[in-house]
N, C-alpha and C positions, 0 to 999 in steps of 0.2 A: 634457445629458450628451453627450458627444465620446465614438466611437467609437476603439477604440488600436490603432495601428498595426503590428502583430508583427511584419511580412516588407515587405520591398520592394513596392514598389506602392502603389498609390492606395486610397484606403478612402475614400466618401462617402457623412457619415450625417449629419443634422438640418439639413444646409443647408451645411455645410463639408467640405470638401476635404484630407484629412491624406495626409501621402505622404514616404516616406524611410525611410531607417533607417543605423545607423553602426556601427561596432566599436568596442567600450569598450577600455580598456588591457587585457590579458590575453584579448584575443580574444575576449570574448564580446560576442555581437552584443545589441544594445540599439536599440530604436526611438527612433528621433528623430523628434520631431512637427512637422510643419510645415502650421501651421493657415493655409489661405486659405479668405476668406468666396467661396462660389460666389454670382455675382454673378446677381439676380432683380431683377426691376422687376416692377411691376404699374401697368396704365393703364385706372382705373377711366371708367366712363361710362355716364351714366344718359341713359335713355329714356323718354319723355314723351308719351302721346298728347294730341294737340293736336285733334282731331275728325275727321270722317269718316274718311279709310284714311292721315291726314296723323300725324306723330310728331315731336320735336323731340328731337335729339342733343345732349348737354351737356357738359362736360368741362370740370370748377372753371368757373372765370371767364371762360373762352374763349366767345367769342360762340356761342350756337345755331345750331345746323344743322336744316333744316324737312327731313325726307324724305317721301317718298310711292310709292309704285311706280311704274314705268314703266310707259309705254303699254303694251308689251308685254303686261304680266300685268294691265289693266283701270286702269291708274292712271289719274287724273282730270286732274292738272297736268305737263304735261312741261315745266314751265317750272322744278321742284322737282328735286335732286338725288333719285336714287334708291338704297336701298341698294347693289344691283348695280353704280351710279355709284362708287358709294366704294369696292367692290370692288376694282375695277380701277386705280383712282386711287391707293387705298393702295399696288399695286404699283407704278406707276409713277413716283409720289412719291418711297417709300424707293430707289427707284432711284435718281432724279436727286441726292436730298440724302446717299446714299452716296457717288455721282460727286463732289458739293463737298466732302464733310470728306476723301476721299482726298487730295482735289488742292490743296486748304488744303496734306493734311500732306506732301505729295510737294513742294510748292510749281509745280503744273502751274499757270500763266496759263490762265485760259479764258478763249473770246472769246465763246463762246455754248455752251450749251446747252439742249436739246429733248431730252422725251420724249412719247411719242405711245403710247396702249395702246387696246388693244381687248378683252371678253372673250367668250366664245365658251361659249355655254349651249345644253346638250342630254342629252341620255341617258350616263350616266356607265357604265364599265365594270362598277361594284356594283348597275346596273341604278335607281338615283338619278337624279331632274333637277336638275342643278348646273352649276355652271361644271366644262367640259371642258378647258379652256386658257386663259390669258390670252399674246398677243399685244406684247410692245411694240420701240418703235423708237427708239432711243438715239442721236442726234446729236449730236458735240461737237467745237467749234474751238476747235484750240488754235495758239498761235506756232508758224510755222518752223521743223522739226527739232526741234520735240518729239510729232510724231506718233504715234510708237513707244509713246513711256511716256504716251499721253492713253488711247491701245486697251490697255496693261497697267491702269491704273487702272480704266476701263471693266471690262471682263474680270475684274478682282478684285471692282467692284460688283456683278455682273450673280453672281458667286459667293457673298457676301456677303451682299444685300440683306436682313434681318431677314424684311420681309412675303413677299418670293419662296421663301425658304428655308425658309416655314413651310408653305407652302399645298400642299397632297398633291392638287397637279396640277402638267400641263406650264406652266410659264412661258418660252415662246421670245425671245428675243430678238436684234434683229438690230443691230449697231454701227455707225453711219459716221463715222467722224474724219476730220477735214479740218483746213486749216494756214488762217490766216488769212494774205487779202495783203498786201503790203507796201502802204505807204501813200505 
């Protein structure tokens, strides 16, 4: 069942998006529906203990991920990602591969790119132990006078990024563009 649109404006009910409305002949106003699917994804992933404090991350067919805690909090293997690892990772990933699909669609040359993150766990303002901030450092060469639009693509990622934009903390980040030299 689809919610109907009476008046001007947006109305979203079961997962769609209906919005408009028009004047019929003889002036009376009449809704016009304009159905767009709001668009969701889901990214399922099953967890696995594997023995002592060790667990395995799965995701379809994609290869296993072994995690374990970090030394930090008594873990046994730091030679093992830790969830807190992928924590920070996830930010600084969706970072970088925001930075490529922009500059695909900008058509910006990259000559390199670096992300580097850090995150920073301690006593939270709700009086919670969690991540406080996460930390990262965005570096990217682009050609010659395209400096400008490599720090606006940047600058759109770093606004952007799905995992940044979801996590209800500070996520800093700091930009360095640079031009590649001539050869």
């Amino acid at each position: 069942m689809l919610a109907h649109a009476c008046e001007a404006g947006t109305v979203e009910n079961y997962g769609f998006r209906i919005r408009g409305q028009h004047r019929c002949a003889g002036g009376r106003r009449r809704a016009r529906l304009v159905v767009v699917r709001v668009k969701e994804y889901r990214f399922p992933v099953a967890v696995d203990w594997v023995g002592g404090r060790r667990v395995a991350a799965r995701v379809g067919r994609k290869q296993p991920i072994e995690l374990a805690p970090p030394p930090e909090f008594r873990g046994t293997d730091p030679t093992l990602w830790s969830p807190e690892d992928l924590f920070v990772a996830a930010a600084a990933s969706c970072l970088a591969v925001t930075v490529t699909g922009l500059a695909e669609r900008e058509r910006l040359p990259l000559q390199r790119l670096s992300v580097r993150g850090a995150g920073t766990v301690g006593r939270r303002s709700d009086g919670r132990f969690g991540f406080t901030r996460v930390e990262l450092e965005l570096e990217l060469e682009t050609e010659p006078g395209r400096e400008e639009d490599a720090r606006r693509i940047a600058c759109t990622a770093e606004e952007t990024c799905l995992v940044s934009v979801s996590l209800d903390l500070a996520v800093e980040t700091r930009i360095a563009v640079s031009a590649s030299r001539a050869a």
